[in-house]
N, C-alpha and C positions, 0 to 999 in steps of 0.2 A: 504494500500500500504506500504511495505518496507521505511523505512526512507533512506536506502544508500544501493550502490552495494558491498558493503564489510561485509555480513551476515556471518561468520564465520572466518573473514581473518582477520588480523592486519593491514591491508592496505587499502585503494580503487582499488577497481578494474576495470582501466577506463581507455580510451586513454590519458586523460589527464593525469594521474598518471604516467603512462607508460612514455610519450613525455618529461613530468620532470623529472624524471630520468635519460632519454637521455642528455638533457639539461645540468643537474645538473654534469653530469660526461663529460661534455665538447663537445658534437655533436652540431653544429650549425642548428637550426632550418629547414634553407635552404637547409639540407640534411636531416632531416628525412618528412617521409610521415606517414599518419594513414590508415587506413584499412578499406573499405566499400564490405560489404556479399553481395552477391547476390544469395545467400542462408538459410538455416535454420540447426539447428539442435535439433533431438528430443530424449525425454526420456518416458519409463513409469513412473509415478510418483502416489505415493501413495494419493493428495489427491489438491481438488482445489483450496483449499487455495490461494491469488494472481496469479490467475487463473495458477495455478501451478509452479508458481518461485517461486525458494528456496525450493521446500518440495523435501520429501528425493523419491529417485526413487527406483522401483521394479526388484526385481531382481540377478540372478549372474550368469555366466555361469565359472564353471571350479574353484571355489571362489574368481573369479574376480566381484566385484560388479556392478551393474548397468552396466551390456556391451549394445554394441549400439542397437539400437533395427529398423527395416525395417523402413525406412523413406520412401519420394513419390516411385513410382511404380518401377520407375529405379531403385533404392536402392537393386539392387537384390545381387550383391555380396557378398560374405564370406571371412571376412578378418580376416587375421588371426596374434597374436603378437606377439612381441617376445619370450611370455611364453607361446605360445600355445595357446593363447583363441581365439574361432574364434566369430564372431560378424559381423552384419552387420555395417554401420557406422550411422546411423541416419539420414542422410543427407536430406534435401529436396531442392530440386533448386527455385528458386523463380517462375519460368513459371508454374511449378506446384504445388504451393501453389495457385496461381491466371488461371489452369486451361486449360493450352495449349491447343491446338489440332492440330498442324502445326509441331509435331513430327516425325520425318522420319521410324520411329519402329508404325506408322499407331494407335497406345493404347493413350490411354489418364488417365489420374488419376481422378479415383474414390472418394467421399465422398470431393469433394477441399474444401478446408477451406476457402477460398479469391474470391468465383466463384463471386461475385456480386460487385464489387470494391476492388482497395487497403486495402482498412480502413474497409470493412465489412464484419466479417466474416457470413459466413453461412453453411449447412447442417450439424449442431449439433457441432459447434465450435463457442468455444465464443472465441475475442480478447479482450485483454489489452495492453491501450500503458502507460510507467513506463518513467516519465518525467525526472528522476532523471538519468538515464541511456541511455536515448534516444532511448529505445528499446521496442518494441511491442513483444505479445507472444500471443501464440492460443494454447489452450486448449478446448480438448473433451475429454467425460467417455466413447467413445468406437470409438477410430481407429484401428481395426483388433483385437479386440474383449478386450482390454485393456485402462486404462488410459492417454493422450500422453498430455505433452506439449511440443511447439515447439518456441524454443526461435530464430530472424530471422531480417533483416530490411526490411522493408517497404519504398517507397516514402517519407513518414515524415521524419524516419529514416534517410534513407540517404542524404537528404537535410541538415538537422541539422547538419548531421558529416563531409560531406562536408564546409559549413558554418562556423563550428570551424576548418577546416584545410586551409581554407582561412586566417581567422581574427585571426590565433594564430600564421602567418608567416609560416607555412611549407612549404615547396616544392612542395605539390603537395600531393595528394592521390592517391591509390593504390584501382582495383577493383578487386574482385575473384567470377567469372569470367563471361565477357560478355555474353557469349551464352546462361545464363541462365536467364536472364533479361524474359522480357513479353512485349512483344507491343512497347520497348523505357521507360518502366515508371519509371526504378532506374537507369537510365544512364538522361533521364531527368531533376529528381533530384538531380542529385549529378552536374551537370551545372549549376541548378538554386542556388545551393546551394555556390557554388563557383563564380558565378558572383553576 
């Protein structure tokens, strides 16, 4: 495992680093909030290493490196950047990482990585959860015929970040975005985590 979430940075890369920051340049606690996904996002990645955090990912379109690569089924759009590059976004919503089927577009996602609980992955996706960052990630050697890890939170997850946005005095936390939840289970969390 990674000793720190700062692999190549001169800094930490973490809410908490961010919140000091804030702090340090004079925001009162009671006015900022921290941030809980109720999403993922993915890359191709060269290799499984920490089940694929931190290794370098595959790829470039247009010589933009590493662009987004088709996350769960929705992920269908083509976006496009300031400089032209079009890409999808990677995005995966948390319902289907863990496997919806109460979809209004009648489809369901294919190969889910979370179909058997939170915490376990299955159909050729191994999870790792990274204490140091309070973030779980799933990697497989063949989602749509490529390498993919998908960095994301979980129930743990967002209990923990919640829990620290309690016990560090913030104002409150910020979700993005309800609809994508599964059954109640990171909106759960992040209650349990704050009471």
């Amino acid at each position: 495992e990674p000793a720190s979430n700062n692999v190549g940075y001169s800094q930490p890369l973490s809410q908490a680093a961010v919140i000091n920051e804030w702090v340090n340049a004079g925001v009162p606690l009671s006015q900022l909030t921290n941030g809980l996904a109720f999403y993922g996002r993915s890359w191709q990645v060269q290799s499984s290493t920490n089940n694929g955090l931190y290794q370098e990912c595959i790829g470039s379109v247009n010589g933009a490196a590493c662009p987004g690569i088709i996350g769960d089924f929705l992920d269908a759009a083509i976006y496009t950047d300031v400089c032209g590059t079009q890409y999808h976004s990677g995005v995966w919503m948390y319902m289907n990482l863990r496997g919806a089927t109460n979809l209004p577009t009648g489809t369901v996602q294919t190969d889910v990585p979370l179909s058997a609980s939170p915490t376990t992955a299955g159909n050729g996706w191994t999870r790792e959860f990274f204490d140091f960052a309070q973030t779980p990630t799933l990697y497989t050697a063949n989602y749509l015929g490529e390498p993919t890890f998908i960095s994301y939170d979980d129930p743990v997850s967002i209990q923990a970040k919640a829990a620290y946005a309690k016990a560090s005095g913030l104002g409150g936390t910020m979700i993005w975005e309800l609809s994508q939840d599964y059954n109640g289970e990171l909106v759960a969390a992040a209650l349990a985590g704050w009471n």
